[in-house]
C-alpha positions as CSV (number, residue, x, y, z in Angstrom):
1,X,-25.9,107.6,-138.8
2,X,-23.2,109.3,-137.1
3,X,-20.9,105.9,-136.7
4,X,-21.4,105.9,-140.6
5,X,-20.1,109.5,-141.0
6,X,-17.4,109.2,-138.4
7,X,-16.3,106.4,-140.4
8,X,-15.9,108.5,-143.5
9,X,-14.5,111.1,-142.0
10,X,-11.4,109.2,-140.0
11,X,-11.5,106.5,-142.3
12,X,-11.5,104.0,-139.1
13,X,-13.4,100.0,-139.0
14,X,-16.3,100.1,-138.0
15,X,-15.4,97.2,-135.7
16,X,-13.0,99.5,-134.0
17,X,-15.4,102.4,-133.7
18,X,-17.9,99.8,-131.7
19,X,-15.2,98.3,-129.5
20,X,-13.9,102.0,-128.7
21,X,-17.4,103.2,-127.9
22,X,-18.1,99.8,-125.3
23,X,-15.0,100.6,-124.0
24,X,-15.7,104.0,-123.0
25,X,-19.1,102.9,-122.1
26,X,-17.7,100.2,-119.9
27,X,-15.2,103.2,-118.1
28,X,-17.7,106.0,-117.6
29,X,-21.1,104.2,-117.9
30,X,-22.7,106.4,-120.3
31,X,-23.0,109.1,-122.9
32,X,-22.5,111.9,-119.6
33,X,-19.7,110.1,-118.5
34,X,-17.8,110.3,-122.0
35,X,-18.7,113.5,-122.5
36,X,-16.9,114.8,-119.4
37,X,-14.0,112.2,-119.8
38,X,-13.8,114.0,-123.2
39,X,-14.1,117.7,-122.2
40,X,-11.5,117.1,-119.2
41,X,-8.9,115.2,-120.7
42,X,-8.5,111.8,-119.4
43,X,-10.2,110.5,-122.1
44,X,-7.6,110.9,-124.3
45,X,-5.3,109.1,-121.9
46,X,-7.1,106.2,-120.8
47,X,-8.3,105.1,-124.7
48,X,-6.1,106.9,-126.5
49,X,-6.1,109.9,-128.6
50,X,-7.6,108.2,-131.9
51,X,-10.5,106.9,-130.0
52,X,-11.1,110.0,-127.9
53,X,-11.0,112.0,-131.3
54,X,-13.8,109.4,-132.9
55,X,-15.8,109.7,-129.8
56,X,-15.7,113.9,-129.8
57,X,-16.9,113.1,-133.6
58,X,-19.8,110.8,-132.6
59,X,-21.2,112.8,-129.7
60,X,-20.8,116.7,-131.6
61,X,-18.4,117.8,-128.7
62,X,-16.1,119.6,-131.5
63,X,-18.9,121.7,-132.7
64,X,-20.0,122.4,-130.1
65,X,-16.6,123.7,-128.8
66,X,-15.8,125.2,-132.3
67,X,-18.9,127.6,-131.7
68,X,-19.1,128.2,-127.8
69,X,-16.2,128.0,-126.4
């Protein structure tokens, strides 16, 4: 569900959403991994801005920054 609305949001392939998400996957093994690749920065760097942003998107880390941080 969250692919789907991430999809409509950024208006990005669905193809590319998948490749980004076994890419990051591949890098930092898992949703803990991207999470902290996300909140630290290297993310951004390493699969580029775009993907990181999707990712944030998929995972609720904007939110969640929005309201706690």
């Amino acid at each position: 569900m969250e692919v789907a609305k991430v999809v409509a949001t950024y208006g990005v392939p669905v193809f590319k959403v998948l490749d980004w998400i076994r890419k990051a996957r591949k890098i930092w093994g898992g949703v803990t991994g991207i999470w902290r690749a996300i909140r630290s920065g290297p993310a951004a760097a390493e699969i580029g801005p775009e993907a990181a942003a999707v990712l944030e998107g998929i995972l609720g880390y904007g939110s969640i920054k929005e309201h706690c941080f």
